[in-house]
N, C-alpha and C positions, 0 to 999 in steps of 0.2 A: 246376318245381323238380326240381334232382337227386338223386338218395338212393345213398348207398352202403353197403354193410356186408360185413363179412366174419366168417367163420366156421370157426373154427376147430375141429378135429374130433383129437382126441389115439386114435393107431390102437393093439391092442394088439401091444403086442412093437416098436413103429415108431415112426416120426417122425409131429409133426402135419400135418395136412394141411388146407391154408388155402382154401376157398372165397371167391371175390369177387364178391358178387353188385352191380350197377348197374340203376339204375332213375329212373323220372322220373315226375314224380305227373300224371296224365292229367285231361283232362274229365269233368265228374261224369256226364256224359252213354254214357260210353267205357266199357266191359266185355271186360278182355279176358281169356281162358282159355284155360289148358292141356288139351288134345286128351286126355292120358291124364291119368290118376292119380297114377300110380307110371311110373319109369322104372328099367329097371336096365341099368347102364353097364357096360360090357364090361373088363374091367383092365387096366392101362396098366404098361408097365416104370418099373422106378424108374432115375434116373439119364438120362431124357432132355433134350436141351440144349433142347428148347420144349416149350410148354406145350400139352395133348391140350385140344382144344377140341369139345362137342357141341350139333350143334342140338336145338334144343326148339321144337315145330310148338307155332305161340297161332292162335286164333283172334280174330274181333274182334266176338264179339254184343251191342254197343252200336249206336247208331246214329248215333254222329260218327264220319267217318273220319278215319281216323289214318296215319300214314305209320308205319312199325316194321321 
């Protein structure tokens, strides 16, 4: 099954700023995690005609494999 949500973040003094998170419900078997904690994102100009995109390193310590 797929999941989507978005999230919207009101800046101050600015415009909102809309997160899209997607996702897909796994094997109960499947464990997957995020390598850090916390990330922090470097700043991006306003007024770019595409969208700044960052990876995020998962790991996969379940024990069915998974394609991701």
């Amino acid at each position: 099954m797929k999941h989507h949500l978005n999230v919207f973040f009101q800046i101050s003094n600015g415009k909102p700023l809309l997160l899209k998170f997607e996702g897909q419900t796994l094997h109960r078997r499947a464990q997957l995690q995020m390598l850090k904690h916390t990330y922090q994102l470097p700043p991006v100009p306003i007024g770019l005609e595409w969208p700044i995109t960052y990876p995020i390193e998962i790991k996969n310590l379940g024990i069915t494999k998974l394609k991701y």
